[in-house]
Structures are given as structure tokens and as C-alpha cells.
DRENGUGU-291931 format. One record per atom (N, C-alpha, C): atom name; x, y, z. Coordinates in steps of 0.1 Angstrom, whole numbers, plus 5000, padded with zeros to 4 digits. Example, Ala and Ser with C-alpha at 12.3 -4.5 7.8 and 13.67 -1.06 7.14 Angstrom:
2
+------+------+------+------+
! site !   xx !   yy !   zz !
+------+------+------+------+
!    N ! 5132 ! 4943 ! 5078 !
!   CA ! 5123 ! 4955 ! 5078 !
!    C ! 5132 ! 4967 ! 5078 !
!    N ! 5128 ! 4978 ! 5071 !
!   CA ! 5137 ! 4989 ! 5071 !
!    C ! 5129 ! 5000 ! 5079 !
+------+------+------+------+
This chain:
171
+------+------+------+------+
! site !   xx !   yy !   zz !
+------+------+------+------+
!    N ! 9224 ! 3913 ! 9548 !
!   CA ! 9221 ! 3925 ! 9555 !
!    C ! 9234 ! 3931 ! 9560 !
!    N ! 9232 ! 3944 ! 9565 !
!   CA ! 9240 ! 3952 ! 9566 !
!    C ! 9240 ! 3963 ! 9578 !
!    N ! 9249 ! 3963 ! 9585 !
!   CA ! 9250 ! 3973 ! 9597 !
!    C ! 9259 ! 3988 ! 9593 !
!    N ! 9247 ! 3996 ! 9589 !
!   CA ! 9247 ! 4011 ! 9586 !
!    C ! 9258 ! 4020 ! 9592 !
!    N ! 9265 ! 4027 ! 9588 !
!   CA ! 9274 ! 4038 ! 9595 !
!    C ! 9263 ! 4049 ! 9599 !
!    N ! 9265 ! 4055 ! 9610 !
!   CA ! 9254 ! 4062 ! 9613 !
!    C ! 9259 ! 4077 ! 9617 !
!    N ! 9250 ! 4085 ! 9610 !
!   CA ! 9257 ! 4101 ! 9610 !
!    C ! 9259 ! 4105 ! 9624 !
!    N ! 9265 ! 4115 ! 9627 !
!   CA ! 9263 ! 4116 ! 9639 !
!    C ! 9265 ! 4134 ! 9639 !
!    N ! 9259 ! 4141 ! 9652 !
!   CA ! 9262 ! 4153 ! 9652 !
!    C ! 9273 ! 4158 ! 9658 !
!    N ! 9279 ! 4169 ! 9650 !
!   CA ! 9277 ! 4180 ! 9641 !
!    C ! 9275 ! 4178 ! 9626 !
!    N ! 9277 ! 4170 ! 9621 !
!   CA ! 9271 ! 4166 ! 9606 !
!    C ! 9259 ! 4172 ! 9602 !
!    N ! 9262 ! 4187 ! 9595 !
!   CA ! 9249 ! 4196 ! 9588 !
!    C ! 9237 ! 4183 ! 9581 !
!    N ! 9246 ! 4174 ! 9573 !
!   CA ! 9233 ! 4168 ! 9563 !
!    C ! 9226 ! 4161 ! 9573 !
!    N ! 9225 ! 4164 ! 9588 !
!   CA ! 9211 ! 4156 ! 9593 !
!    C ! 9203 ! 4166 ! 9594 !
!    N ! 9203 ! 4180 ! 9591 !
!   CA ! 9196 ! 4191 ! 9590 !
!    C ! 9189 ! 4187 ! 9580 !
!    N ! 9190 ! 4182 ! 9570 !
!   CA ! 9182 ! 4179 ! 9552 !
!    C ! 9171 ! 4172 ! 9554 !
!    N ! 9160 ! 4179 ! 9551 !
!   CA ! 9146 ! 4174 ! 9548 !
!    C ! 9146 ! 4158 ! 9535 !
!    N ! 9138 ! 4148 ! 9543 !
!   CA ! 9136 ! 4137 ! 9534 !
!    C ! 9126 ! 4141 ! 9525 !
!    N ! 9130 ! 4132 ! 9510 !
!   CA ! 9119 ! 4129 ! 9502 !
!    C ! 9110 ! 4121 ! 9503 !
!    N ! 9098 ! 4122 ! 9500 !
!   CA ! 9089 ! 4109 ! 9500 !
!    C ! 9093 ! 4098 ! 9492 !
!    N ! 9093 ! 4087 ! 9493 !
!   CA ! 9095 ! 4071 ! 9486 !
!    C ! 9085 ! 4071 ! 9477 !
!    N ! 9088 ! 4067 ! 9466 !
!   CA ! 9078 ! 4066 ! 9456 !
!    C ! 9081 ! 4049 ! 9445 !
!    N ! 9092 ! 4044 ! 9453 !
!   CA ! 9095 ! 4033 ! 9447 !
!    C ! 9091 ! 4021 ! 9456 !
!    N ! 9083 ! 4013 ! 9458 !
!   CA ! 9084 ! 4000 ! 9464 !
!    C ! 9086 ! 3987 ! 9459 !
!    N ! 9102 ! 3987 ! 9457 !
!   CA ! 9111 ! 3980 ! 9448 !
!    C ! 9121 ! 3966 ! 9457 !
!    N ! 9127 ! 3964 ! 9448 !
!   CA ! 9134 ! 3952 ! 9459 !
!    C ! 9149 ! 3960 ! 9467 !
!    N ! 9153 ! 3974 ! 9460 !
!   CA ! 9160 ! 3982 ! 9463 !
!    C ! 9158 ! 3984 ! 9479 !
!    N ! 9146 ! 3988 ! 9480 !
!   CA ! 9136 ! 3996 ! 9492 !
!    C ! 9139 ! 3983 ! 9501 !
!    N ! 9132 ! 3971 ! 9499 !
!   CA ! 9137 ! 3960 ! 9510 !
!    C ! 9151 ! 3956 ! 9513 !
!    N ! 9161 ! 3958 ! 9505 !
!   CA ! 9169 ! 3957 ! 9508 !
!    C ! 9180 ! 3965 ! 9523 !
!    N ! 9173 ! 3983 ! 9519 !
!   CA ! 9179 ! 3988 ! 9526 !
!    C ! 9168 ! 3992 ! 9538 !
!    N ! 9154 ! 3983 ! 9537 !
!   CA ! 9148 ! 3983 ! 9552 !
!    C ! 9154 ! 3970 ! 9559 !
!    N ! 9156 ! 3961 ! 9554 !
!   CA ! 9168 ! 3952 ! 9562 !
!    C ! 9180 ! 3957 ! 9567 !
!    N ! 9182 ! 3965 ! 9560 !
!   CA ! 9202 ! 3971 ! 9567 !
!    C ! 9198 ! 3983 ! 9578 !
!    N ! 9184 ! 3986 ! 9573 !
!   CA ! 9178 ! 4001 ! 9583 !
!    C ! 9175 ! 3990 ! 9598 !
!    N ! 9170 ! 3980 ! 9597 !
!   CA ! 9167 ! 3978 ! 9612 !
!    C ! 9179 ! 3966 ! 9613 !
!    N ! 9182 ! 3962 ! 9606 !
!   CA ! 9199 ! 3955 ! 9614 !
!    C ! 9208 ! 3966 ! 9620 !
!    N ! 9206 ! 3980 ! 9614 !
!   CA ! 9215 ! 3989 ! 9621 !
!    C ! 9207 ! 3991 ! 9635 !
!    N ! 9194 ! 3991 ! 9633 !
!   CA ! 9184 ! 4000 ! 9645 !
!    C ! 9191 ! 3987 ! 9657 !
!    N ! 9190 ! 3977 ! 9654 !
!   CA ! 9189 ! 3965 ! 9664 !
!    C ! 9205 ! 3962 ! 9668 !
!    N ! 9210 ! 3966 ! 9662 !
!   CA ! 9228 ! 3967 ! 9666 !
!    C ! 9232 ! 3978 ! 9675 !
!    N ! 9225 ! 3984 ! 9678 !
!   CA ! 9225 ! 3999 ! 9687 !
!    C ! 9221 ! 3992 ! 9700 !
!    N ! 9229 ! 4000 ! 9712 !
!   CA ! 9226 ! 3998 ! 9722 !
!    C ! 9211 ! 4003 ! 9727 !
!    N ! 9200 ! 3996 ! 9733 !
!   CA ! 9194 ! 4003 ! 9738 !
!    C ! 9183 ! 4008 ! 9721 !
!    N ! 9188 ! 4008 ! 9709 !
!   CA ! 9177 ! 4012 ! 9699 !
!    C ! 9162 ! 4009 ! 9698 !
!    N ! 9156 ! 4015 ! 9700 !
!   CA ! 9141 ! 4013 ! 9696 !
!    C ! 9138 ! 4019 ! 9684 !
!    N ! 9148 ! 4030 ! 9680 !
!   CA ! 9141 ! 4037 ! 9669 !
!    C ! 9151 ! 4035 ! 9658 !
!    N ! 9151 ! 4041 ! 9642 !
!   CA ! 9157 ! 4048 ! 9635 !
!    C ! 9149 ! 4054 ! 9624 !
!    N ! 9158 ! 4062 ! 9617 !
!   CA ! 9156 ! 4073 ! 9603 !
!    C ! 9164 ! 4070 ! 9593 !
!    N ! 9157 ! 4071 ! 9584 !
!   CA ! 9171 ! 4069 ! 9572 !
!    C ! 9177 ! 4078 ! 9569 !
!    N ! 9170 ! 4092 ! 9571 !
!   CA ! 9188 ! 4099 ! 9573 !
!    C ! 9198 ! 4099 ! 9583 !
!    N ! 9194 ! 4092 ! 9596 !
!   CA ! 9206 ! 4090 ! 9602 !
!    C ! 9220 ! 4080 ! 9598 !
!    N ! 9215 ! 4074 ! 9585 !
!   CA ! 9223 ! 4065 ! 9578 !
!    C ! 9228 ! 4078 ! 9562 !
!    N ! 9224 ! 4082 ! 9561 !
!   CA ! 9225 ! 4092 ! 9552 !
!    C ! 9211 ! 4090 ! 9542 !
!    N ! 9208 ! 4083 ! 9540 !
!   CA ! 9194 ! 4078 ! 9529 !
!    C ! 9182 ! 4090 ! 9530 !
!    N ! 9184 ! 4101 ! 9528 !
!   CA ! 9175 ! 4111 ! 9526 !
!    C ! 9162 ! 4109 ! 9522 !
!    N ! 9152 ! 4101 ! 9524 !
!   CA ! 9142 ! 4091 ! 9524 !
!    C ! 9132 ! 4094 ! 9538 !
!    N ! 9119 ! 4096 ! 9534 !
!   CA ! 9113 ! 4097 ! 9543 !
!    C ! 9106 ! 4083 ! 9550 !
!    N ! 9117 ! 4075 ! 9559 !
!   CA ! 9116 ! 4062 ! 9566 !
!    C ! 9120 ! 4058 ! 9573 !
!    N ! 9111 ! 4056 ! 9585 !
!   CA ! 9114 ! 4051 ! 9599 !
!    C ! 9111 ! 4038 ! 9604 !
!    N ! 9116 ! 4032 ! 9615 !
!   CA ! 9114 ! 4020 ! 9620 !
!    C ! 9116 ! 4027 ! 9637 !
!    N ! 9100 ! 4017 ! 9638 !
!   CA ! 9102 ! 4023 ! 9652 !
!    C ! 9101 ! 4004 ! 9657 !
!    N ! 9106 ! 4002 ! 9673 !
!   CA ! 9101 ! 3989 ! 9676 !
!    C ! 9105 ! 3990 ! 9691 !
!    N ! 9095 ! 3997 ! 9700 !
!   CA ! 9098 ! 3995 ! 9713 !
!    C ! 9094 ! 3983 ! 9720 !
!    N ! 9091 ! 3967 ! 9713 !
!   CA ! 9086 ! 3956 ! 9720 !
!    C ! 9096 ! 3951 ! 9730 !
!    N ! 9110 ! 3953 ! 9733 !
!   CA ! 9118 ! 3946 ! 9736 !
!    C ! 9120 ! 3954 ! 9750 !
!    N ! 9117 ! 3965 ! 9751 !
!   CA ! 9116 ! 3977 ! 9761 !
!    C ! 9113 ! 3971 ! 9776 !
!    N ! 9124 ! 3971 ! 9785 !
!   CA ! 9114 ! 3962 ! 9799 !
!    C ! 9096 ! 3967 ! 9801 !
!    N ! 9095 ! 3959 ! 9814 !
!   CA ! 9081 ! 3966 ! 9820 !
!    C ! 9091 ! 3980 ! 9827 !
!    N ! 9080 ! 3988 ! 9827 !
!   CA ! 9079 ! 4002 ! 9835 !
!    C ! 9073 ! 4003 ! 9846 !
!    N ! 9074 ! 4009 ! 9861 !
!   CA ! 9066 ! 4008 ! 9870 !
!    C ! 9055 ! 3997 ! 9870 !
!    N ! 9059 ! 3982 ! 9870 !
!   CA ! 9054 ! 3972 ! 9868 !
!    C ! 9039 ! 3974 ! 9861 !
!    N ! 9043 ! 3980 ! 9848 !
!   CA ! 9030 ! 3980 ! 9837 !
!    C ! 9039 ! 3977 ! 9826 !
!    N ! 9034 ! 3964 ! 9815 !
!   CA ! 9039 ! 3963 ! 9801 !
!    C ! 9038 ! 3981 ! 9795 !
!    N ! 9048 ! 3975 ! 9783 !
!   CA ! 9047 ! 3989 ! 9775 !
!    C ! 9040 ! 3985 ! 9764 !
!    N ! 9031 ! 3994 ! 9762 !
!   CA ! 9020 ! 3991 ! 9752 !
!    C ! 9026 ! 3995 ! 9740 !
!    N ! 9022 ! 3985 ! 9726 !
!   CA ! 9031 ! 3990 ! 9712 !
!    C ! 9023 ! 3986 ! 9705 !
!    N ! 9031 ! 3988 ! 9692 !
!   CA ! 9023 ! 3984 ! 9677 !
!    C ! 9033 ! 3967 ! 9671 !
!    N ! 9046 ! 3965 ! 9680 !
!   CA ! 9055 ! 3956 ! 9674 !
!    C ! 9064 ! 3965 ! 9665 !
!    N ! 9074 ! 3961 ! 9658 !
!   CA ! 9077 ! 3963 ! 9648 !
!    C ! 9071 ! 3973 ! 9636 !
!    N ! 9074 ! 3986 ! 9637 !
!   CA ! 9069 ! 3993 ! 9627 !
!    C ! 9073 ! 4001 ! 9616 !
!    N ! 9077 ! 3996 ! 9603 !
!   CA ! 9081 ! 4003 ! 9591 !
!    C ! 9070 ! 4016 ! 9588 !
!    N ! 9081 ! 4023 ! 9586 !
!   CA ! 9071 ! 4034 ! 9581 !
!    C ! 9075 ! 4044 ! 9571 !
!    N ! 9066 ! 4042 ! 9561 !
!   CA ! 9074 ! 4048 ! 9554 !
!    C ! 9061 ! 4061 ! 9545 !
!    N ! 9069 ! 4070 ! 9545 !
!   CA ! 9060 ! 4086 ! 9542 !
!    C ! 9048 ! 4089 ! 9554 !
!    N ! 9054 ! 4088 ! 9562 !
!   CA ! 9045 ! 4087 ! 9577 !
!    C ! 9039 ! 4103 ! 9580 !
!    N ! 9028 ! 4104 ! 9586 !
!   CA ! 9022 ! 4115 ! 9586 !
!    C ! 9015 ! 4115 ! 9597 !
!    N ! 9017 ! 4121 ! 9614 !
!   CA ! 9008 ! 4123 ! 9622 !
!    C ! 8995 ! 4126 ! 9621 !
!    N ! 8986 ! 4124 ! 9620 !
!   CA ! 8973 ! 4128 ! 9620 !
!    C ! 8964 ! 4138 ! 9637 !
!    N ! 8966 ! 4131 ! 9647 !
!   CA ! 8959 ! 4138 ! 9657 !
!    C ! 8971 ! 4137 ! 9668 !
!    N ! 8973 ! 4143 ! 9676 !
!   CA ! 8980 ! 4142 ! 9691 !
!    C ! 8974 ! 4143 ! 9699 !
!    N ! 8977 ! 4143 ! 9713 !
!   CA ! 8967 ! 4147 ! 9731 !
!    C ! 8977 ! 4142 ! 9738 !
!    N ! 8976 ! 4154 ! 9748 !
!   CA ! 8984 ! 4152 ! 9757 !
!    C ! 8999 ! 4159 ! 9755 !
!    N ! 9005 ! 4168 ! 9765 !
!   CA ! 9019 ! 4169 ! 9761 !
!    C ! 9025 ! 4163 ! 9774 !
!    N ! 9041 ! 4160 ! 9777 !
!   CA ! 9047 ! 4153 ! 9788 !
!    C ! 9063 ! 4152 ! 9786 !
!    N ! 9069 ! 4159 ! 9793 !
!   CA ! 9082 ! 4160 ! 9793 !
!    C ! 9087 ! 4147 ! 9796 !
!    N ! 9098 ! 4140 ! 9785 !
!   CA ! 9106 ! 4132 ! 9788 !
!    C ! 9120 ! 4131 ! 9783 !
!    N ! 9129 ! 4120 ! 9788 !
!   CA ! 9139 ! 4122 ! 9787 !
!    C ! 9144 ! 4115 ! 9774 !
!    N ! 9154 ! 4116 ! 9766 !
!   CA ! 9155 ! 4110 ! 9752 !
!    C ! 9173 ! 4112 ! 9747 !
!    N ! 9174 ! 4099 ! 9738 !
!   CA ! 9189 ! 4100 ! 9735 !
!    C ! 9185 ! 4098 ! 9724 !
!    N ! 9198 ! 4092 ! 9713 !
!   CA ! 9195 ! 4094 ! 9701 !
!    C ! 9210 ! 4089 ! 9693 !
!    N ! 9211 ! 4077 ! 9684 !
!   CA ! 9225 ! 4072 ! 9683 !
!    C ! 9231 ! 4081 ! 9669 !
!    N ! 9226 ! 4094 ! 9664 !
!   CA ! 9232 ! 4103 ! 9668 !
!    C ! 9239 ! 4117 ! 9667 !
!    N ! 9231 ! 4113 ! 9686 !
!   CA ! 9237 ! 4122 ! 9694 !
!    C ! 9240 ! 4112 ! 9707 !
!    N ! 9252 ! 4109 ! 9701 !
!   CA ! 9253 ! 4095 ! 9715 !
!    C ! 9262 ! 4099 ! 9728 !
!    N ! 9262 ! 4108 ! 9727 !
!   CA ! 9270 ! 4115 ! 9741 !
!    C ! 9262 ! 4123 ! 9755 !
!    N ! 9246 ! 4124 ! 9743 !
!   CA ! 9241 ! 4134 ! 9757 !
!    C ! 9226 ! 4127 ! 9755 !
!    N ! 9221 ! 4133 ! 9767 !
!   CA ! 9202 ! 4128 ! 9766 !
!    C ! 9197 ! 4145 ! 9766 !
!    N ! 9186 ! 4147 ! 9768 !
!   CA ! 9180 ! 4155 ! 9770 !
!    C ! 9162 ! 4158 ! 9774 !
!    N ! 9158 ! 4162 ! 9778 !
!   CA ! 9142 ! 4165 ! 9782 !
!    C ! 9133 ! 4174 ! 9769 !
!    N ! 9128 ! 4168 ! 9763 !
!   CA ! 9121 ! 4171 ! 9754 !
!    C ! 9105 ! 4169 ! 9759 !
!    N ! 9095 ! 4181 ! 9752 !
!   CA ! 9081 ! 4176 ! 9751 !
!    C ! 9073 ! 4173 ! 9739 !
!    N ! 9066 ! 4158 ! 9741 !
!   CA ! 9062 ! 4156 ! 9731 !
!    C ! 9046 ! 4150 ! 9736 !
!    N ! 9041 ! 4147 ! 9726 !
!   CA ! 9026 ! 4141 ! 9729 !
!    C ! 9023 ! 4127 ! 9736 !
!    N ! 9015 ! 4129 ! 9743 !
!   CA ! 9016 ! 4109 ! 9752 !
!    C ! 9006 ! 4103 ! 9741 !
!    N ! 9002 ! 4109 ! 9732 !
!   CA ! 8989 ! 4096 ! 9722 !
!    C ! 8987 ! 4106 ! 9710 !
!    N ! 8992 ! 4098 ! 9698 !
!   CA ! 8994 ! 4099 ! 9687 !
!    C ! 8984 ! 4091 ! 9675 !
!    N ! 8978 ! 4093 ! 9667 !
!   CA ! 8979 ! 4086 ! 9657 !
!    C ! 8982 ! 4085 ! 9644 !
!    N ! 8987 ! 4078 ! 9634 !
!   CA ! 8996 ! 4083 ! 9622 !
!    C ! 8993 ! 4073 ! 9612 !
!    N ! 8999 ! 4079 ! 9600 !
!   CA ! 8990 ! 4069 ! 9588 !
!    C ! 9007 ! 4068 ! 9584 !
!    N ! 9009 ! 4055 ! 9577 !
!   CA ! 9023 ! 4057 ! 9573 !
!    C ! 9019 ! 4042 ! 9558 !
!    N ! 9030 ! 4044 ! 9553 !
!   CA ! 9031 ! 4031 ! 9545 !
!    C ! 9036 ! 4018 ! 9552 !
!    N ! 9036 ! 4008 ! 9549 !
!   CA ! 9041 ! 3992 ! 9551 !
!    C ! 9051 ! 3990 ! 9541 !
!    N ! 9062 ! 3986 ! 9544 !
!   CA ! 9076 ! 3981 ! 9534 !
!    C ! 9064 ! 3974 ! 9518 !
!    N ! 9053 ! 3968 ! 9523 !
!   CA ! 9048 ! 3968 ! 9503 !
!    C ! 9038 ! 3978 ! 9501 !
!    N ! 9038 ! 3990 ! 9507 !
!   CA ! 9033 ! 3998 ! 9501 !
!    C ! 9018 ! 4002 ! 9506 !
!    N ! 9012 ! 3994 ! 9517 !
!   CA ! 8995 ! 3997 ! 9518 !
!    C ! 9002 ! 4008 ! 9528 !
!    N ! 8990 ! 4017 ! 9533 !
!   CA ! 8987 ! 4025 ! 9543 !
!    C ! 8984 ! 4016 ! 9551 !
!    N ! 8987 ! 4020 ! 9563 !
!   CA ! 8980 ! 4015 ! 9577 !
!    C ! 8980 ! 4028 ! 9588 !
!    N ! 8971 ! 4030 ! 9593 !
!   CA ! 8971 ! 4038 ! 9603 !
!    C ! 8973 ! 4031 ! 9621 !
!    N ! 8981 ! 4040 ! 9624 !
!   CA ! 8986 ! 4033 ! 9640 !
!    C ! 8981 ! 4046 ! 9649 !
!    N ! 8979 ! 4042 ! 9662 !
!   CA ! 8975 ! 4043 ! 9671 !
!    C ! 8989 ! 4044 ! 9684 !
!    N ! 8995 ! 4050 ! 9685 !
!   CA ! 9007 ! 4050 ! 9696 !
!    C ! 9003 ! 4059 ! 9710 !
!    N ! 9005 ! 4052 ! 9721 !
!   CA ! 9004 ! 4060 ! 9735 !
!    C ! 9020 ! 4059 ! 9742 !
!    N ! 9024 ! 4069 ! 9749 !
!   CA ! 9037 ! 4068 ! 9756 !
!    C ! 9048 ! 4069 ! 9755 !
!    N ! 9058 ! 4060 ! 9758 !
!   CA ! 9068 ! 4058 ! 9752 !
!    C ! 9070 ! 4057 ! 9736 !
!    N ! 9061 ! 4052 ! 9729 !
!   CA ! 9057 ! 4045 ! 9715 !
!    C ! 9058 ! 4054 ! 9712 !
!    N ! 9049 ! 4063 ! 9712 !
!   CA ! 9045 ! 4079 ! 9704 !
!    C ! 9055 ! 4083 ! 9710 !
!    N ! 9062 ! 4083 ! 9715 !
!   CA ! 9075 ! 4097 ! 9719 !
!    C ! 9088 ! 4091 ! 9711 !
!    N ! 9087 ! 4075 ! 9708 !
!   CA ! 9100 ! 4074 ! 9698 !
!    C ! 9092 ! 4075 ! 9683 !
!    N ! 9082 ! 4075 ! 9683 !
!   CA ! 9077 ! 4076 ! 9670 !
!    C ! 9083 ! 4091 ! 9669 !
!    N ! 9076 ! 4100 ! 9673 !
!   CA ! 9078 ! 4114 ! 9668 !
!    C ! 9090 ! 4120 ! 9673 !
!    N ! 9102 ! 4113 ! 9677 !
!   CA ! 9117 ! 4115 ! 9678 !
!    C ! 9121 ! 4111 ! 9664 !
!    N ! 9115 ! 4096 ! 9659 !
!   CA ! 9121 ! 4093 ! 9645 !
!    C ! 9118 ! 4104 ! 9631 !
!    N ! 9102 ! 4105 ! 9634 !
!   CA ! 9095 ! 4114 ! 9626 !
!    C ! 9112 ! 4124 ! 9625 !
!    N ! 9109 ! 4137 ! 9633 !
!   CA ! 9116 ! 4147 ! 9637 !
!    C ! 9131 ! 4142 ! 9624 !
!    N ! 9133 ! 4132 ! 9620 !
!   CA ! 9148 ! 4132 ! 9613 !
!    C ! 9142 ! 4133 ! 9601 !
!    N ! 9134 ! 4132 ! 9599 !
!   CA ! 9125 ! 4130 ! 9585 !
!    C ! 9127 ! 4147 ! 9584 !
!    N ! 9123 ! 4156 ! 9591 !
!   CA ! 9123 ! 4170 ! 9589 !
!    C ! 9131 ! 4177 ! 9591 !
!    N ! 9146 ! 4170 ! 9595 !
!   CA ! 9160 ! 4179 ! 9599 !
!    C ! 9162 ! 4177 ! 9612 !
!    N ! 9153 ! 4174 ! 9616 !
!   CA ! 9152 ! 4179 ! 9635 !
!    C ! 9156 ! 4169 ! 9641 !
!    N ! 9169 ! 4173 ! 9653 !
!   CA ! 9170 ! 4164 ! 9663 !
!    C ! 9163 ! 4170 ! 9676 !
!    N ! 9167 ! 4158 ! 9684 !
!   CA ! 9161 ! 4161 ! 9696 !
!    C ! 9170 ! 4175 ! 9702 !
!    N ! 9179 ! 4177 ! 9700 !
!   CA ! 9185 ! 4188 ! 9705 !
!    C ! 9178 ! 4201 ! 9704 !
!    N ! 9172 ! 4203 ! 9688 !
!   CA ! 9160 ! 4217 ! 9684 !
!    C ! 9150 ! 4214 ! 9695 !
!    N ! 9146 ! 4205 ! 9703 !
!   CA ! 9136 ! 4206 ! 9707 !
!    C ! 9137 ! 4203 ! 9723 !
!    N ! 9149 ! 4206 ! 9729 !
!   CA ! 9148 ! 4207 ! 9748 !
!    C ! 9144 ! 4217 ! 9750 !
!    N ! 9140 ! 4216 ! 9762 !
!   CA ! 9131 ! 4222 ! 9771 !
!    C ! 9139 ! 4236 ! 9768 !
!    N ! 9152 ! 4235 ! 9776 !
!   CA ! 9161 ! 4243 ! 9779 !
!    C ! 9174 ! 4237 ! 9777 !
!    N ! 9184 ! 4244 ! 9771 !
!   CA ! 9198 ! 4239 ! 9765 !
!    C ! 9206 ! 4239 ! 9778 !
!    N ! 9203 ! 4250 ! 9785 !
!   CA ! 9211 ! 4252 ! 9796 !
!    C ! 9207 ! 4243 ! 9809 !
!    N ! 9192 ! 4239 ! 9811 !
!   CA ! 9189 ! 4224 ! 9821 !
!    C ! 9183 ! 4218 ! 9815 !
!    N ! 9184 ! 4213 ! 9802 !
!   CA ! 9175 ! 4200 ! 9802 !
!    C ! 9185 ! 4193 ! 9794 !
!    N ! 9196 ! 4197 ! 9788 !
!   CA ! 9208 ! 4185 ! 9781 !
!    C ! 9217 ! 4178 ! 9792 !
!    N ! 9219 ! 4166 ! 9791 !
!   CA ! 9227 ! 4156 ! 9801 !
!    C ! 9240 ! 4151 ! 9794 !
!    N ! 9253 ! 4149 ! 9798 !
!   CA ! 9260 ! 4142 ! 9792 !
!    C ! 9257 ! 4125 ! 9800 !
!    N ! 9255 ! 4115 ! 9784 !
!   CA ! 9251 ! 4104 ! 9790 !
!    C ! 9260 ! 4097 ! 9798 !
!    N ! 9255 ! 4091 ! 9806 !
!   CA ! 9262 ! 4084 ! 9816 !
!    C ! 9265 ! 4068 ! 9806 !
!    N ! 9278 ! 4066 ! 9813 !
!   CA ! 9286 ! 4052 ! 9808 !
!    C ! 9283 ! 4040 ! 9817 !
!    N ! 9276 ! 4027 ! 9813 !
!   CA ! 9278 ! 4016 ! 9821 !
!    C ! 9287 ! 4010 ! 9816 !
!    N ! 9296 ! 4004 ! 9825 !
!   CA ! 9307 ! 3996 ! 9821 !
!    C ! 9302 ! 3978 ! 9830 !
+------+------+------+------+
């Protein structure tokens, strides 16, 4: 396994629409190993895209399990989730939150997205599964989605002029 260089913005080719995967090959596992060794090498990662690595491929890994408790409530998830040719099916609920993105690793910003999602996607061998995301989950789900279509979180703040942050440094 393999830890990915990861695009970062201003780099136009994260604007490029993925293709759908049509191979579930030993190729495909290879670089869903280097896709979440990169996701898990990231500070703070819950998510990634394969175009953030350049792989113009419509596939995500989302995994908010490792995520603290919140206002002393667990965060509800799916575990570990490959997804590949993923497709929202229903949303409810919209809710302004805050969101980074490795990248755009210099700033956060307030975006709105859905608090409950559900989506049909592939499994690294190929069956469908449809998932069920509330919260946090669904909001990095459909941050990752979003690279599959060009889109960072930047196309989608509230407002450029108050809702982008430059991120703060812990040392």
C-alpha cells in the first residue's frame, strides 16, 4: 500500500467529472488500499475521492467511526464505507455546517447540506448496497460525492465573503 499525493486547490483537474468504474479487477483493489491509506494518513480524514488523488473514477471512501462523541452523543455511521458509482437516492433536512477538505487544507468553510441521506453505491466486489447516513455521515458523504462532480466545498458556501475561514494551526 501506498500513500497518495493529493491534488490540492487551485489545480483545474479537480473541476473534472469522474467516470463510472466498470472494472472490478485486482487493479481496483489495489488502488482502494492506497485510496484509504491515503484517507487515514490525513490529519483529521474521514473522507476521500479519487480525484483528489488524480484517479478520475467515480469512488469514495467515507469512514467517520473514529470521530469523538459530540455533545456527549456517539456518532452514528455505517463503519467504513467504499463506494463506488454512488448515487444519492432521497435527502431531508438541510443544516449549515462547517467543513475542510485535504484539498483545500488552508481554509474551512460553512456549507449546507442534508442531515439524512440515503444512497445506493457499489462494495470494492461489486454488489450494491444501499446505506442509510444521518449527520455528520451524510455531510461527509455528500462532501466526497461533490469531487465525483468537480465540486469542492468552496462552489458550495453559504457566502465567500462570511462563511470561508482560514484554518486554524494546532501546534
Amino acid at each position: 500500500m501506498a500513500v497518495l499525493d493529493i491534488l490540492k486547490y487551485p489545480d483545474e483537474t479537480l473541476k473534472q467529472i469522474s467516470d463510472p468504474v466498470e472494472s472490478f479487477d485486482k487493479g481496483l483493489q489495489k488502488f482502494l488500499a492506497d485510496l484509504e491509506e491515503t484517507m487515514r494518513a490525513g490529519p483529521g480524514g474521514v473522507g476521500i475521492a479519487a480525484p483528489q488523488v488524480g484517479k478520475f473514477r467515480r469512488i469514495a471512501i467515507v469512514d467517520v467511526s473514529a470521530k469523538p462523541r459530540s455533545s456527549k452523543r456517539e456518532v452514528k455511521h455505517n463503519g467504513c464505507m467504499i463506494l463506488i458509482n454512488p448515487e444519492i437516492k432521497t435527502w431531508d433536512g438541510m443544516k449549515i455546517g462547517r467543513e475542510g477538505c485535504m484539498s483545500v487544507p488552508d481554509y474551512t468553510g460553512n456549507v449546507i447540506r442534508a442531515e439524512k441521506i440515503t444512497l445506493q453505491a457499489s462494495n470494492a466486489q461489486g454488489e450494491l448496497i444501499e446505506y442509510e447516513c444521518v449527520a455528520y455521515e451524510a455531510r461527509a458523504v455528500q462532501h466526497e460525492l461533490d469531487h465525483l462532480d468537480g465540486l469542492l466545498f468552496l462552489d458550495r458556501l453559504v457566502s465567500r465573503r462570511t462563511d470561508l475561514f482560514k484554518r486554524k494551526v494546532y501546534k
